[in-house]
C-alpha positions as YAML, in Angstrom:
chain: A
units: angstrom
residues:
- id: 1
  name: UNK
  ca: [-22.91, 61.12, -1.87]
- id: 2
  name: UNK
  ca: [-20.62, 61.33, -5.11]
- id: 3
  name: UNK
  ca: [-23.53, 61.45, -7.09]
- id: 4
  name: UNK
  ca: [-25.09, 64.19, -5.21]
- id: 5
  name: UNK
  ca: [-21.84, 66.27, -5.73]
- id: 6
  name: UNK
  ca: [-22.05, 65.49, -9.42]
- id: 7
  name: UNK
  ca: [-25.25, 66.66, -9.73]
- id: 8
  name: UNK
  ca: [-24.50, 69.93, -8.75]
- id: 9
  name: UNK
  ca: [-21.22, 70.80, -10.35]
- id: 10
  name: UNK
  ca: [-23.03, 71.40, -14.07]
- id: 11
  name: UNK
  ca: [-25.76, 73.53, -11.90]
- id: 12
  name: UNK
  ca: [-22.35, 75.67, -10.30]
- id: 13
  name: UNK
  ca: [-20.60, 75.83, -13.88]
- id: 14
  name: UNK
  ca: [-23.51, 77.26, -15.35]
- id: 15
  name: UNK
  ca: [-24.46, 79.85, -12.60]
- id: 16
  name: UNK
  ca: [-20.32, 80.80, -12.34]
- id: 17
  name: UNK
  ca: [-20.59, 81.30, -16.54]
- id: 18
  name: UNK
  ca: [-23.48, 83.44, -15.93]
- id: 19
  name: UNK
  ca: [-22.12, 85.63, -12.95]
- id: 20
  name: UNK
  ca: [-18.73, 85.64, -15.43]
- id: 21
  name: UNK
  ca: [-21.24, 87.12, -18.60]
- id: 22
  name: UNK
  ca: [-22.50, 89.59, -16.55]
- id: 23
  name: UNK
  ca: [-19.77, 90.81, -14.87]
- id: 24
  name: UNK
  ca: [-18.08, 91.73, -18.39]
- id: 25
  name: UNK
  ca: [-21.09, 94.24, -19.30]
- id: 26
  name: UNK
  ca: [-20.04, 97.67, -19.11]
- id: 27
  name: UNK
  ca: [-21.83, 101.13, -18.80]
- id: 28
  name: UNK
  ca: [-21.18, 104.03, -21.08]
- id: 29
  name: UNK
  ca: [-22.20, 107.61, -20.88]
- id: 30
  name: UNK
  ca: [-23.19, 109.84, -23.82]
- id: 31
  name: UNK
  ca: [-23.52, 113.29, -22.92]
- id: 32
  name: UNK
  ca: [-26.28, 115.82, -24.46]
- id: 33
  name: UNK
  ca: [-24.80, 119.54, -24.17]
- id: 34
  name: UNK
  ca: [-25.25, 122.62, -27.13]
- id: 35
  name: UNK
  ca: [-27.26, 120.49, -29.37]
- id: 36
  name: UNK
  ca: [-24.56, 117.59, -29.58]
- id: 37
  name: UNK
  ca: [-23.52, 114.49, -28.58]
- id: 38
  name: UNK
  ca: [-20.58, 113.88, -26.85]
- id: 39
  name: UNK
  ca: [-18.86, 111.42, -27.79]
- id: 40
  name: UNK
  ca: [-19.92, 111.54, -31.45]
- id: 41
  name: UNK
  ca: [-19.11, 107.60, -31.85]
- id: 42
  name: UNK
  ca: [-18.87, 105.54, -29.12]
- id: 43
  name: UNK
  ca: [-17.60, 101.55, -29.80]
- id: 44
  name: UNK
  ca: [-18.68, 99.60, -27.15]
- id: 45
  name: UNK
  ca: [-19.06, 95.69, -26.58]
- id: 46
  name: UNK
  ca: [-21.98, 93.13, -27.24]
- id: 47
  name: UNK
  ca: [-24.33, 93.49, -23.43]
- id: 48
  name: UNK
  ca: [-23.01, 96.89, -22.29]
- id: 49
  name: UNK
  ca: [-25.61, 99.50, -21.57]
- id: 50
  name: UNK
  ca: [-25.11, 103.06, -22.75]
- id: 51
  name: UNK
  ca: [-26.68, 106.13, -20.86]
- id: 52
  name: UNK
  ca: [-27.75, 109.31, -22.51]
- id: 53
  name: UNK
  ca: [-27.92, 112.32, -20.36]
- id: 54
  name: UNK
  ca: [-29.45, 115.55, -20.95]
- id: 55
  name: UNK
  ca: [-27.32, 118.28, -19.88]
- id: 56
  name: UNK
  ca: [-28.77, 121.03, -21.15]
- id: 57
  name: UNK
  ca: [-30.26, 124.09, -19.44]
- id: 58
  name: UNK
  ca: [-34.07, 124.37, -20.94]
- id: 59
  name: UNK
  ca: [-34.18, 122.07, -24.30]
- id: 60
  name: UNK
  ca: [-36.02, 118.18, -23.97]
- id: 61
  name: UNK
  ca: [-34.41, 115.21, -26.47]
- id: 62
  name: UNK
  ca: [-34.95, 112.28, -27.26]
- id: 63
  name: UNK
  ca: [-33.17, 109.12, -29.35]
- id: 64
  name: UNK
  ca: [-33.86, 108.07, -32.58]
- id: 65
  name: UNK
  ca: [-32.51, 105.42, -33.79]
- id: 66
  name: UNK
  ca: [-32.17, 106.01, -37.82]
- id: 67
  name: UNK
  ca: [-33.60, 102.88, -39.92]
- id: 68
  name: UNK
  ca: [-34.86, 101.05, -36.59]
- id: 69
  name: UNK
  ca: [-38.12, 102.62, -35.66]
- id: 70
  name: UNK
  ca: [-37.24, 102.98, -32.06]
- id: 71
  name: UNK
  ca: [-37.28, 105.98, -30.73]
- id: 72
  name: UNK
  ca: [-36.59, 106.80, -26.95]
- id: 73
  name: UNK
  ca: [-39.39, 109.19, -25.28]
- id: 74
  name: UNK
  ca: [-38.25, 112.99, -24.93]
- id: 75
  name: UNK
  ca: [-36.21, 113.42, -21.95]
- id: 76
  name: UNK
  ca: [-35.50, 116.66, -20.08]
- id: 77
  name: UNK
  ca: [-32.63, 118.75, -18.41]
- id: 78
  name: UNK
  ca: [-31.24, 116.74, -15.81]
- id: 79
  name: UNK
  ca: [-32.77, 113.18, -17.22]
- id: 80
  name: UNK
  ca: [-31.06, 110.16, -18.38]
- id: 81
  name: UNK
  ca: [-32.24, 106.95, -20.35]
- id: 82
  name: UNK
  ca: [-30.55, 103.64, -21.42]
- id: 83
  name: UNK
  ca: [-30.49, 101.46, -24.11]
- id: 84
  name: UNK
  ca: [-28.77, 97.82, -23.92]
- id: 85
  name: UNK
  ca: [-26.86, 96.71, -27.26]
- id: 86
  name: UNK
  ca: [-26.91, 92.89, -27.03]
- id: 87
  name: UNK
  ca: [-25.79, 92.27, -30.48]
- id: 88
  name: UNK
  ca: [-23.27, 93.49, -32.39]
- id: 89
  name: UNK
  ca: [-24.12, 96.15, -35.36]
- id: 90
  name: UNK
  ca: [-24.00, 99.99, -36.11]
- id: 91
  name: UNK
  ca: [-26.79, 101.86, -34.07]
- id: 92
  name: UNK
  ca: [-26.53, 105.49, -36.02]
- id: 93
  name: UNK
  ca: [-29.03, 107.78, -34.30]
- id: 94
  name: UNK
  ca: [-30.27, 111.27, -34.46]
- id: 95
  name: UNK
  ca: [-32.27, 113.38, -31.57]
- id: 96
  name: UNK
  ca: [-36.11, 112.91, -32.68]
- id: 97
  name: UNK
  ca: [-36.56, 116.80, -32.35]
- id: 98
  name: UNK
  ca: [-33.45, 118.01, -33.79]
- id: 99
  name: UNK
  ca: [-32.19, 116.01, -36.83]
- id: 100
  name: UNK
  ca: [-28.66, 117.58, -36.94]
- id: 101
  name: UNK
  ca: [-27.49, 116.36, -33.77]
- id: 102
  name: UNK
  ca: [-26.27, 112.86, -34.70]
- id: 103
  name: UNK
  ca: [-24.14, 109.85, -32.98]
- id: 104
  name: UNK
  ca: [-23.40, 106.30, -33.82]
- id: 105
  name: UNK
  ca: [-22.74, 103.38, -31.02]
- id: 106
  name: UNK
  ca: [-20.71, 100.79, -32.22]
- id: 107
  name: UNK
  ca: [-21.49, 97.43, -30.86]
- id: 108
  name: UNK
  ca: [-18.22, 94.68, -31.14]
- id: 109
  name: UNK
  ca: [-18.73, 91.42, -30.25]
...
């Protein structure tokens, strides 16, 4: 029997470490409103997700992400879309349509 429970204690530390990592990721909202990003710059940590929604009343954008060659696709009024920042860098972006709207996330470890 004391083997048994043995057995599973590494399997229980390693699923408690994981429900522990994931519990620690955080959401963030950008907002998309007169042609700008709000915030600007936005420091968040290593495995949070940040959201980008379009509030405008008629206009589509997207998310470029300036020396990565991602870009999200074009999302309208009303629409959202996310973006997970597992590693920690400077992710400055643009809107792929409209190159003077600009915002940087900060990722911190």
């Amino acid at each position: 029997m004391k083997s048994k429970a043995l057995g599973l204690k590494p399997l229980f530390v390693v699923a408690l470490a994981a429900a522990c990592a994931g519990a620690s990721a955080a959401d963030h909202e950008v907002s998309i409103e007169k042609y700008a990003f709000s915030p600007v710059e936005l420091r968040v940590r290593a495995g949070d997700t940040v959201t980008w929604v379009n509030n405008e009343k008629r206009v589509s954008h997207s998310v470029l992400f300036i020396g990565r060659s991602e870009e999200s696709e074009r999302f309208f009024p009303g629409e959202r879309w996310s973006r997970a920042f597992p590693e920690a860098g400077r992710y400055e972006y643009r809107c792929g349509p409209h190159p003077e709207m600009l915002g940087v996330v900060i990722v911190e470890d």
